[in-house]
MINUTI-336700 format. One record per residue (C-alpha): residue number from 1; residue in one letter; x, y, z. Coordinates in Angstrom, 1 decimal, padded with zeros to 4 digits. Layout:
// MINUTI-336700
 num residu      X      Y      Z
 NUM      A      X      Y      Z
...
***
This chain:
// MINUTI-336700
 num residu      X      Y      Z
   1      X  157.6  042.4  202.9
   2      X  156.2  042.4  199.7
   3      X  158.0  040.0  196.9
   4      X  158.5  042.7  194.7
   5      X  161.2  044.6  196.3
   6      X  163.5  041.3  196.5
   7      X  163.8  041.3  192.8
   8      X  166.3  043.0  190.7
   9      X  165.1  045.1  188.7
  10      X  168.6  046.8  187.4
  11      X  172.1  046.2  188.6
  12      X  174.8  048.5  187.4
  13      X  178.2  049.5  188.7
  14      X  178.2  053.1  189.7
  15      X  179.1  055.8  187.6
  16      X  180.0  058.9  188.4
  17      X  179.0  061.9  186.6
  18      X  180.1  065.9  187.2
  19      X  178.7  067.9  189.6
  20      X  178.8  071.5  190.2
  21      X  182.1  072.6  191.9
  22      X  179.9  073.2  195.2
  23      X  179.8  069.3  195.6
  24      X  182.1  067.7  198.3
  25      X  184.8  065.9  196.9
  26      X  184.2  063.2  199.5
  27      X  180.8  062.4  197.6
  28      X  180.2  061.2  194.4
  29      X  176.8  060.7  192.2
  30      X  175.7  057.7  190.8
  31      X  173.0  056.9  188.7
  32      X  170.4  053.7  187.4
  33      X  168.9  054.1  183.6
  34      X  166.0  053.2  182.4
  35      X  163.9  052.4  184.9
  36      X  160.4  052.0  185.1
  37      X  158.2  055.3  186.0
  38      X  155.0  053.6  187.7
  39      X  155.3  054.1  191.3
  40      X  158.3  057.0  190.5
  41      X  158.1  058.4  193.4
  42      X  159.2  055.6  195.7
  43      X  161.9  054.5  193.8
  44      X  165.1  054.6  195.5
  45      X  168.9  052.8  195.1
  46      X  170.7  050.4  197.3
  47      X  174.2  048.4  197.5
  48      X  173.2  045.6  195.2
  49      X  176.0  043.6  197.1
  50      X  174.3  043.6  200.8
  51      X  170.9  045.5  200.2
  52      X  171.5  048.2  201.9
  53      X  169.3  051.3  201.0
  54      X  170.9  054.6  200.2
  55      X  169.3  057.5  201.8
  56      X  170.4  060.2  199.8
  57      X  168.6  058.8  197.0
  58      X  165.8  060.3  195.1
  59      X  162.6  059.2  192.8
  60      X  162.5  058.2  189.6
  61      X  163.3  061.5  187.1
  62      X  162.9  060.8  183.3
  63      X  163.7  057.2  183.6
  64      X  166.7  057.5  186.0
  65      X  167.2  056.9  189.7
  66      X  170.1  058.9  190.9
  67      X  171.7  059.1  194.2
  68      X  174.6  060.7  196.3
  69      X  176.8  058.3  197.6
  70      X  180.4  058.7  199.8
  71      X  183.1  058.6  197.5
  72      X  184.9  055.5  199.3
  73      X  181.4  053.2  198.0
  74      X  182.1  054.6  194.4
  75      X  183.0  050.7  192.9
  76      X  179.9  049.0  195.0
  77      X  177.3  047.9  192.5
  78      X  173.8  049.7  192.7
  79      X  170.3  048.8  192.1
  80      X  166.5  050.1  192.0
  81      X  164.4  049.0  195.2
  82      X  160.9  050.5  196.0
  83      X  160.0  052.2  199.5
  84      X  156.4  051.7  198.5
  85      X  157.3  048.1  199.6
  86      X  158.4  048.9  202.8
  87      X  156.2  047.1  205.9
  88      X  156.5  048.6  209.0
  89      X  157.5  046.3  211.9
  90      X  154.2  047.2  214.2
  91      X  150.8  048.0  213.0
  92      X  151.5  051.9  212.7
  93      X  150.3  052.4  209.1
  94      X  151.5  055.8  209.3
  95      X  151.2  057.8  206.0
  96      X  153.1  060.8  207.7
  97      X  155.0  062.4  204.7
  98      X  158.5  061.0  204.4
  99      X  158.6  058.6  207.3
 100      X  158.0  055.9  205.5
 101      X  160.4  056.0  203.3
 102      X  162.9  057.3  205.6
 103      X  162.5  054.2  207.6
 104      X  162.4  052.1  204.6
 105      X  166.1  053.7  204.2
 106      X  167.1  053.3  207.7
 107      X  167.4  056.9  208.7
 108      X  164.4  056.0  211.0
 109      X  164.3  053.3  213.4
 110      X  161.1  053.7  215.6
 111      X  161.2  053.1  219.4
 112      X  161.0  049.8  221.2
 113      X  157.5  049.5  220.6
 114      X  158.3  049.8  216.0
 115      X  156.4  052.8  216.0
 116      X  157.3  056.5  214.5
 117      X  155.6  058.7  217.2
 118      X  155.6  061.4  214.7
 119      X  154.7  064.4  217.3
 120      X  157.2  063.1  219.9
 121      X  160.2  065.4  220.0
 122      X  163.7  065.1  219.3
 123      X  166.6  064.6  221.5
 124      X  170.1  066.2  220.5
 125      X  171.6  062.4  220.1
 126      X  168.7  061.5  218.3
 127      X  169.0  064.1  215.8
 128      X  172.8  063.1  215.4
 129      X  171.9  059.5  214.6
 130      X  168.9  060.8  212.0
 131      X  171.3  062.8  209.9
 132      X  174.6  060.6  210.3
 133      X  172.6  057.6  209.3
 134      X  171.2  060.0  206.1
 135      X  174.7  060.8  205.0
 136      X  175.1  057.2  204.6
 137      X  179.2  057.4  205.8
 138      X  180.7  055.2  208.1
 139      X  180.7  055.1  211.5
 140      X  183.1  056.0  214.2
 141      X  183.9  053.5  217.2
 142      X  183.0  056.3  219.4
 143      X  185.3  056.0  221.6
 144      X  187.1  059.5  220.8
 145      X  183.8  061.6  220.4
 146      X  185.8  064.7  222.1
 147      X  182.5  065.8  224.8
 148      X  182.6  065.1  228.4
 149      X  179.1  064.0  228.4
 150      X  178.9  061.1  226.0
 151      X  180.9  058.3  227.4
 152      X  181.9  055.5  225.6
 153      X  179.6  052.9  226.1
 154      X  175.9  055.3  225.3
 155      X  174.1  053.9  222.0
 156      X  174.8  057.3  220.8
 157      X  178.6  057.6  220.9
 158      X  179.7  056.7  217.8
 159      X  177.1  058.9  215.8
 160      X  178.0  061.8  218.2
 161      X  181.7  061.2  216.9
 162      X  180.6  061.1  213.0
 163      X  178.7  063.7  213.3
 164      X  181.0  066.0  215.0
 165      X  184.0  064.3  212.5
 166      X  181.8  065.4  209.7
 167      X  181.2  068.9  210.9
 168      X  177.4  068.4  211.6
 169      X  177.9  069.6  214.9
 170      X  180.2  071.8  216.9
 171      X  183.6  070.7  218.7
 172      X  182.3  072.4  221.8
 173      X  183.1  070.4  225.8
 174      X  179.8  069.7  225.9
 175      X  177.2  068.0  223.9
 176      X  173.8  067.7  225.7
 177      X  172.8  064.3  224.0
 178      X  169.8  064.3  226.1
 179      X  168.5  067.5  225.6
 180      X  165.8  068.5  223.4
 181      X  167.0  069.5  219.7
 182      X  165.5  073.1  219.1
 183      X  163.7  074.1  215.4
 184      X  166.5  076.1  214.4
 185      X  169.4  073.8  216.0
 186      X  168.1  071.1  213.6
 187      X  167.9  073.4  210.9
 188      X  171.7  074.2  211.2
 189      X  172.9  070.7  211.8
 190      X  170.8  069.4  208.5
 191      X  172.0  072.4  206.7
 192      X  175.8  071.0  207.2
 193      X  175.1  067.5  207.3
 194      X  173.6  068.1  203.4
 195      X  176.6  071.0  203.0
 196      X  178.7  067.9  204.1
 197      X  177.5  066.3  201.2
 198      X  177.7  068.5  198.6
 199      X  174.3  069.2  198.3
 200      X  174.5  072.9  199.9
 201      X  176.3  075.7  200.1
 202      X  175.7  077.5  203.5
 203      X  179.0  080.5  202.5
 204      X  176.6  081.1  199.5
 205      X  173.4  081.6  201.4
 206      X  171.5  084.6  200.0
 207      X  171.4  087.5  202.2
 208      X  167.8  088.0  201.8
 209      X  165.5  089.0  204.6
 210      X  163.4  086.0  205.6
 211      X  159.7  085.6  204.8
 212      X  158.8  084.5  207.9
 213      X  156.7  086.2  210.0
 214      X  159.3  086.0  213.5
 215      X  162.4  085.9  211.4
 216      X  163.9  088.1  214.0
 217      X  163.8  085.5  216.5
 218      X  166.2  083.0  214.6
 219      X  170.0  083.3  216.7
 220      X  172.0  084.7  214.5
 221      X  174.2  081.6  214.0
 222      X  171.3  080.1  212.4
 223      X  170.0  082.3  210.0
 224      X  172.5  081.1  207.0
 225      X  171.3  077.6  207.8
 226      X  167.5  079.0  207.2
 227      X  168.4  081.1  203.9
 228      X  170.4  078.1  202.6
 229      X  167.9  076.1  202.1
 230      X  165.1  078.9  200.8
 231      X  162.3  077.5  199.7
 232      X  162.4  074.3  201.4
 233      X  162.0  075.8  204.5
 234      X  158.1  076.5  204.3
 235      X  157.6  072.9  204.4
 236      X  158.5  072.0  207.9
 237      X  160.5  073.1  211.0
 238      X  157.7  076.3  210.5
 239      X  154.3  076.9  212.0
 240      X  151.6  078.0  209.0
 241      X  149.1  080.3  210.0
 242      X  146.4  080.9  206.8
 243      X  146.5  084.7  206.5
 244      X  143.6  087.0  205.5
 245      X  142.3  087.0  202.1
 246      X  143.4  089.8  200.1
 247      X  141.8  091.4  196.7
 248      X  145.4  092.7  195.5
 249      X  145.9  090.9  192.7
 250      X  150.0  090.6  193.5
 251      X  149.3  088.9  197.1
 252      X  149.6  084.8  196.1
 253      X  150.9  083.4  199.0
 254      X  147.8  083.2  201.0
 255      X  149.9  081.7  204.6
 256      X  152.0  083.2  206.9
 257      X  155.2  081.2  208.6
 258      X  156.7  081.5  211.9
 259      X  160.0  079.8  212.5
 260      X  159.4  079.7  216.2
 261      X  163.2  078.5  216.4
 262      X  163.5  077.7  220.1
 263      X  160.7  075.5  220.0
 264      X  161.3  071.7  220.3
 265      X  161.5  069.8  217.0
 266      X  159.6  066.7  216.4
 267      X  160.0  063.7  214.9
 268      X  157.6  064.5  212.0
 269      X  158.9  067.9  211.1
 270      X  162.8  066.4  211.8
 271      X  161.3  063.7  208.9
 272      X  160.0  066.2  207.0
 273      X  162.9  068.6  206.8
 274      X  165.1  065.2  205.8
 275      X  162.8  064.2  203.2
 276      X  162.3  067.6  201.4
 277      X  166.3  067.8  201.4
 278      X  166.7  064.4  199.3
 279      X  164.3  064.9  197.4
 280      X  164.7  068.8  196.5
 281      X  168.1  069.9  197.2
 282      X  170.0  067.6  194.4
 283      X  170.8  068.9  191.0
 284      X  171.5  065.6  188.6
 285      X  171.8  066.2  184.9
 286      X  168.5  064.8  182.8
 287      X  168.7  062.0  179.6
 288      X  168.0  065.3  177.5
 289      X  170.6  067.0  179.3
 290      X  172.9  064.2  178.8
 291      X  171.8  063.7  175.6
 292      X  172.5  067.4  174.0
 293      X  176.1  067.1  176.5
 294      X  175.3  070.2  178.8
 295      X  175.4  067.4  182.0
 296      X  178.8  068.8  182.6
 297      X  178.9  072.5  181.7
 298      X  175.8  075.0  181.1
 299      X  176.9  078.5  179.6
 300      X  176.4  082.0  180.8
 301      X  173.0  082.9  180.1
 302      X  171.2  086.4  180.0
 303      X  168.3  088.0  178.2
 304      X  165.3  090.0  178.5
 305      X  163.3  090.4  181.2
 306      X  160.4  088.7  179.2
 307      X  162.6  085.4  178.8
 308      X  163.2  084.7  182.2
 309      X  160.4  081.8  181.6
 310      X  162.2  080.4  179.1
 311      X  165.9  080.1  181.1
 312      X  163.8  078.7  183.7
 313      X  161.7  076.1  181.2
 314      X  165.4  075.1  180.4
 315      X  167.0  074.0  184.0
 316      X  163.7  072.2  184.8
 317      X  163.7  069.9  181.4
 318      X  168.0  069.5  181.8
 319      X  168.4  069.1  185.6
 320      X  166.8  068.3  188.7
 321      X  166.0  070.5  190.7
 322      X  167.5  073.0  188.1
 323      X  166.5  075.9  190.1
 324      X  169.0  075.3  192.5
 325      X  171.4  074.4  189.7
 326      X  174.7  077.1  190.6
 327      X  174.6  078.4  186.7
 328      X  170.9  079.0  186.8
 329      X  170.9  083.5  186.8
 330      X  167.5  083.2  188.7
 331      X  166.8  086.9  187.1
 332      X  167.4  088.2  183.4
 333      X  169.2  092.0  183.0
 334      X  166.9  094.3  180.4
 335      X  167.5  093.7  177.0
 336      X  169.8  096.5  176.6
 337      X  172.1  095.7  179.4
 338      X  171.8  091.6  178.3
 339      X  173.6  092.5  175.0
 340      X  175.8  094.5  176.2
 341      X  177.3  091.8  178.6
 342      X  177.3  089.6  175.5
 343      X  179.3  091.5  173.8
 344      X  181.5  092.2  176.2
 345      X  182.1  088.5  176.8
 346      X  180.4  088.7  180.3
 347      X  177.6  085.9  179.2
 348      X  177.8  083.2  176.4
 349      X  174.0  083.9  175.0
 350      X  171.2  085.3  175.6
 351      X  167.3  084.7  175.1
 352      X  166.0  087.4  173.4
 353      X  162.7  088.6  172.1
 354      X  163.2  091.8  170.7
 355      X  166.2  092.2  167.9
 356      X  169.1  094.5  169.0
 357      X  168.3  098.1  169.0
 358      X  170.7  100.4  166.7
 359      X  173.0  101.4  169.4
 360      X  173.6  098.3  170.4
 361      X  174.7  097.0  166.9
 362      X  177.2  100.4  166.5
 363      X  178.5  098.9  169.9
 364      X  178.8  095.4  168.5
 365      X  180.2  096.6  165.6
 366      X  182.8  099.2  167.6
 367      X  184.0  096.1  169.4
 368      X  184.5  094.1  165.9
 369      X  181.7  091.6  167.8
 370      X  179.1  089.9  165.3
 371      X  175.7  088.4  166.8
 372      X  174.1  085.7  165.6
 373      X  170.7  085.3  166.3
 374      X  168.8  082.1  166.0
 375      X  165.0  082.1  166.2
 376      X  163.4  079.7  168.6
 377      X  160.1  080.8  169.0
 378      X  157.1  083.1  167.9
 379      X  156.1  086.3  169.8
 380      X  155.2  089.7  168.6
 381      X  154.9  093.5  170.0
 382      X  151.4  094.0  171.2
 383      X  149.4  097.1  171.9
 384      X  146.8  097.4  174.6
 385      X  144.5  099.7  176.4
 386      X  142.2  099.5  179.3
 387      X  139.5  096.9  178.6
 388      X  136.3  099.4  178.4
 389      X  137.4  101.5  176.1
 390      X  135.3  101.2  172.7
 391      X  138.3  101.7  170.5
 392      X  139.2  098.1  168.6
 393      X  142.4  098.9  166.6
 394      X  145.1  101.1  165.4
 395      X  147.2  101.5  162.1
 396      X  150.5  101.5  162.4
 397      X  150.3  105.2  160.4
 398      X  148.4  106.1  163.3
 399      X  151.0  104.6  166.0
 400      X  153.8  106.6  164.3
 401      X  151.9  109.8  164.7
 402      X  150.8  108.9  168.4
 403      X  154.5  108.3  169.8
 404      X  156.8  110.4  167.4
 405      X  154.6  113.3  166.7
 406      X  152.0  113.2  169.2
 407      X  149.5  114.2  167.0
 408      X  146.6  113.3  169.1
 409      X  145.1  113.7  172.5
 410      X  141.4  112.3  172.1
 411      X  140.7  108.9  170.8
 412      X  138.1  110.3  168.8
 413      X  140.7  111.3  166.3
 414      X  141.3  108.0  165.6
 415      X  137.9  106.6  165.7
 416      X  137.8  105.7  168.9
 417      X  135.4  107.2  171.5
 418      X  135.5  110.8  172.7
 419      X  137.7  110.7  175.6
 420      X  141.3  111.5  176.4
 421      X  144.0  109.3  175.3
 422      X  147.5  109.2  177.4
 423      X  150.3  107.0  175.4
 424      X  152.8  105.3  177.5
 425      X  155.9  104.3  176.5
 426      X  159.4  102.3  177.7
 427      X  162.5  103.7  178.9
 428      X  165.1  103.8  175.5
 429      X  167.4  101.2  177.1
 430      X  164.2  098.5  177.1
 431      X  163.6  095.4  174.5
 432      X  159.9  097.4  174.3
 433      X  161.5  100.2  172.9
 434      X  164.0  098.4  170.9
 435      X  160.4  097.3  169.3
 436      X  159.3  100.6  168.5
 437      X  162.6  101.4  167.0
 438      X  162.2  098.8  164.6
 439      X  158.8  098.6  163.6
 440      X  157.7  102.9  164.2
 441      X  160.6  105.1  164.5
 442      X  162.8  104.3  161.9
 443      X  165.5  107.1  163.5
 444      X  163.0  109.6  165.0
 445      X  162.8  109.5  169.0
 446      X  159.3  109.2  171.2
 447      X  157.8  112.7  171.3
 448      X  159.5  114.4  174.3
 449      X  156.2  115.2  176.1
 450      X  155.6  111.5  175.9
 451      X  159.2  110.6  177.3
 452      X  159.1  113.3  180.1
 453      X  155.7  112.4  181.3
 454      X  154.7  108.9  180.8
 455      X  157.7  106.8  180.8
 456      X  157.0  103.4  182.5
 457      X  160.8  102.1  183.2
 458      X  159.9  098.4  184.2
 459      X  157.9  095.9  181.7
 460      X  155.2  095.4  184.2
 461      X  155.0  098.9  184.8
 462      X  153.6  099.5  181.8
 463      X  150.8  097.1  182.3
 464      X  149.7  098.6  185.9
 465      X  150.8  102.3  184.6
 466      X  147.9  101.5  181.8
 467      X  145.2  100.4  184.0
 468      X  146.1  102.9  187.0
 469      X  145.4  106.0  184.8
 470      X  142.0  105.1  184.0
 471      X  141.5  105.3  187.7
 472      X  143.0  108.5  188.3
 473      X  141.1  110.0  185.3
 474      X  137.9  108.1  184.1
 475      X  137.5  110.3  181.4
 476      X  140.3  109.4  179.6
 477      X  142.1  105.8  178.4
 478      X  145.4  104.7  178.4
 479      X  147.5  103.1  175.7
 480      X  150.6  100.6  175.9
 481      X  153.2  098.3  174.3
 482      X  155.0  094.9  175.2
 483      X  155.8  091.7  174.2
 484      X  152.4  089.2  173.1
 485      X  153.7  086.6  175.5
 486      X  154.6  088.7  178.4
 487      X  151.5  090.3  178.8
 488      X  149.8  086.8  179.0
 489      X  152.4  085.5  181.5
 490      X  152.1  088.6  183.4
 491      X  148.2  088.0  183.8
 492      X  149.0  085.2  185.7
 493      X  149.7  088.0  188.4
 494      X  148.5  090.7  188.1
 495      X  145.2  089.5  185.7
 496      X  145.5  092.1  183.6
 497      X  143.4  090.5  181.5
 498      X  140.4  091.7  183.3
 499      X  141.8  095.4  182.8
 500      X  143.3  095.7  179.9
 501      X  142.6  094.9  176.3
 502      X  144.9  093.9  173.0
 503      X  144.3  096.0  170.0
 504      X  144.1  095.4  166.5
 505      X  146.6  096.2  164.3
 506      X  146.0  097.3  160.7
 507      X  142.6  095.4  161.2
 508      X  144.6  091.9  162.4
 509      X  144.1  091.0  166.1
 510      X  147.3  089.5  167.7
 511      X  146.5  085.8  168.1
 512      X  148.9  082.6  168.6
 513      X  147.7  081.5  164.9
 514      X  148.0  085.2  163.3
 515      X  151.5  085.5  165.2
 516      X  152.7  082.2  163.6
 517      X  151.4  082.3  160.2
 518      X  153.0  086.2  159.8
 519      X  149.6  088.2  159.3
 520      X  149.9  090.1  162.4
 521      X  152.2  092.8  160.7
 522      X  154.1  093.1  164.2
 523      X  155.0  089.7  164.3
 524      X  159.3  088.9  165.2
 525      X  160.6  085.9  167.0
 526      X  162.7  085.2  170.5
 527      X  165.9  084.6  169.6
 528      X  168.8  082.4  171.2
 529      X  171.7  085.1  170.7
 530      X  175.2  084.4  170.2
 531      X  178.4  085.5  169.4
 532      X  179.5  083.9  165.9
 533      X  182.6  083.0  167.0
 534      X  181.0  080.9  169.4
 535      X  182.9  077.3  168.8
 536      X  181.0  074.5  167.6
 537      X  181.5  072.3  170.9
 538      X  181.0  074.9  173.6
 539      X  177.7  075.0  175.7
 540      X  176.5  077.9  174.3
 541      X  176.3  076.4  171.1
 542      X  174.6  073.3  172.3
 543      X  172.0  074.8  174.2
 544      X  170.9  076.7  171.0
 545      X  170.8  073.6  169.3
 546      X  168.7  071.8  172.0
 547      X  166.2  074.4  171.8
 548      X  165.2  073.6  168.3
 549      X  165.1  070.1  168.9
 550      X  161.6  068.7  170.5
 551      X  163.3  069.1  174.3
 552      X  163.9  072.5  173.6
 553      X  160.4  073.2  171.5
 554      X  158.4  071.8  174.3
 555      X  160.6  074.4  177.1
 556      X  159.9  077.3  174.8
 557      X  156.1  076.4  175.3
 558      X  156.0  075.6  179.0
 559      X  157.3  079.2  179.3
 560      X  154.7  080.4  177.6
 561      X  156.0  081.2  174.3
 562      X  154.6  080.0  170.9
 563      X  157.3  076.8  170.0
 564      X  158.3  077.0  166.2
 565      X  157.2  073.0  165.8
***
């Protein structure tokens, strides 16, 4: 063993921090500061008192080690130790993903002979003793393990009892130590052995069809177990198949997965499922979260469809794993719908990158509700149409008389190319059209013909609506509206860049620099939206602040926005 891991690198006593409620109250988090980054990913805590590791620790995250600890160690000091220094007791070198560390941790022991045996399979006992031995709680005498066939005196006994004490397994007569552990058996028992902890909720499993190609073959008792832990899934306890190639430009995930539940479980995929867990399923607060005090509490949030990134950009900079965080929404409502819930009280803010259309400030102002809106970022309404046509630009005189009076049919009215020209617009209750309200029909509707025949009712729609109608009439070209940084994101799927075109407005093309300096005349902001009552202390009001901070500038531009700073 390598000299480095036998010095201290930081000794604290633990400290526990707030969880979400879904947390077992038998566990508690604790938590090492400033620590070194290089070599991150192997860093891990221990006691400091007896050196023993602590399994359900994970890598270093913006300077911190964190770890989830039973709630009876809460006053043993902890400290920083590094898997990477980890020697294995035979000459297996093994690099097999997670094993190492896993047997740095002592989760893994090896056989007789100190090796892994990674495709070896997994007894039921064996599987007891892999996830007992994660949880890191003590263990029974054994003696009382409640099953007819584990007696007393088997090396497996008193892990048998744990497990069953700590709901990992069922209280059944029989246990079967011997017998090999299926797929989705080990599935279930890590999905309660991490529920255990408080690192899953299996009641709150999403009931979503599966993506897996047999999902029909997972026992019915298993399938929470398998939609509990979502995306970690795909990385073990699955077989990948690499699928066919496809030219639709939606179809990303280029591997199909088969559960195969009844078949036996290795030691490498066991490992693997283990290791993805630690690493993936805890949600510890960030220093920034800590920082702007939203490690405890995170408000209601809601917006447009478009800002979804942004939410997103948020949970990743203030939490681990912040996607699995329980206040992360996951999906935005429309704009429309997003302030409505605002002022209702249902949400505490909303991102928002269109301004609130006139209905929805007679509502605000029915309900005696004032919004405040903060700007956090640049974007801008955009026009488009498909990428061949010849035409470069519109006026905004012209726009008016498209949508509200539609005065034209052929392009070549506008001095564009002789070919017909078929507007599209949003559905009233969208952020697009909340745009057009502002900037084009200052109280006049979209023309009726327009509404009754080329409505697009989703924001994407508009994009595919656009380049679809070129291919259902060649003769003619299509013409859209969105949100500047939407339409980019959205090429990202559906490369709409290769289809579709941005137009000029008034003779200024919508850039990132235009947009920011103002001289794109459809230039607006995203907004953080709140109700300006909102106290000074609550979380609402401390996330807005974040996001003009650096934190917050540099989320705002990982979701693809255009950050004020």
């Amino acid at each position: 063993m390598k000299n480095s891991i036998k010095q201290l690198v930081c000794v604290v006593l633990v400290a526990a921090i707030c969880m979400p409620a879904s947390f077992a109250a038998d566990f508690t988090t604790v938590r090492v500061d400033n620590v070194d980054e290089y070599g991150a990913i192997s860093k891990r805590l221990r006691y400091a008192d007896d050196k023993t590791p602590i399994p359900l620790s994970g890598f270093s995250w913006d300077g911190s080690v964190f770890a989830t600890i039973p709630a009876e160690n809460a006053n043993r000091p902890v400290e920083v130790f590094s898997t990477a220094d980890y020697q294995p007791p035979s000459d297996d070198e093994s690099d097999w993903y997670g094993m190492l560390d896993l047997a740095a941790c002592g989760v893994l022991t090896g056989d007789s002979d100190g090796k892994f045996h990674p495709e070896r399979t997994v007894t039921r006992a064996e599987a007891a003793a892999m996830l007992v031995r994660t949880l890191g709680v003590a263990q029974a005498d054994g003696t009382q393990s409640g099953y007819a066939d584990v007696p007393a005196t088997a090396w497996y006994a008193p892990v048998v009892q744990t497990a069953r004490e700590c709901g990992i397994i069922s209280p059944d007569t029989q246990f079967r130590p011997e017998a090999l552990v299926t797929r989705e058996e080990f599935a279930v028992m890590t999905a309660r052995a991490m529920s255990y902890a408080g690192l899953l909720d299996m009641e709150k499993a999403a009931p979503t069809a599966l993506k897996l190609e047999d999902a029909d073959a997972i026992s019915s008792w298993a399938e929470s177990a398998y939609e509990s832990f979502g995306s970690l899934i795909p990385v073990s306890m699955l077989t990948e198949v690499q699928a066919a190639e496809s030219d639709d430009p939606t179809y990303l995930d280029s591997y199909l997965y088969y559960a195969e539940p009844q078949k036996a479980a290795t030691r490498l995929e066991s490992a693997e499922l283990i290791d993805s867990c630690i690493r993936w399923l805890p949600v510890y607060p960030t220093a920034a979260a800590r920082e702007a005090g939203l490690d405890k509490e995170m408000p209601i949030i809601d917006g447009s469809t478009s800002t979804l990134p942004i939410t997103q950009a948020v949970y990743s900079a203030l939490f681990t794993n912040g996607e699995r965080h329980p206040a992360n929404p996951l999906t935005h409502s429309k704009s429309h719908i997003s302030y409505e819930r605002l002022i209702d009280g249902e949400v505490d803010m909303l991102f928002a990158s269109v301004y609130p259309a006139s209905d929805i400030l007679t509502l605000a102002e029915e309900k005696g509700v004032e919004l405040e809106l903060i700007p956090i970022a640049y974007d801008a309404m955009i026009f488009f149409t498909n990428k061949d046509n010849p035409a470069t630009g519109l006026t905004s005189e012209q726009i008016s008389n498209i949508y509200v009076n539609n005065a034209y049919d052929n392009w070549n009215q506008i001095g564009g190319p002789d070919a017909l020209l078929y507007p599209y617009c949003r559905n009233n209750d969208s952020g697009s059209h909340a745009q057009m309200e502002r900037h084009f029909l200052h109280g006049a509707e979209i023309h009726e013909t327009i509404r009754q025949e080329t409505t697009s009712y989703a924001m994407q729609s508009i994009l595919t609506d656009v380049i679809d109608a070129q291919t259902s009439d060649p003769t003619g070209y299509a013409l859209g509206y969105s949100i500047f940084y939407y339409y980019w994101n959205a090429n990202m799927v559906l490369g709409t860049a290769d289809h579709l075109k941005l137009l000029e407005i008034d003779g200024v093309a919508p850039t990132d620099k235009t947009i920011a300096d103002g001289s794109y005349p459809l230039s607006n902001n995203t907004y953080v939206v709140l109700r300006k009552d909102t106290p000074e202390d609550a979380p609402a009001r401390r996330l807005a602040d974040f996001m003009l901070t650096d934190a917050g500038q540099r989320c705002v531009e990982n979701a693809g926005y255009g950050p004020l700073q």
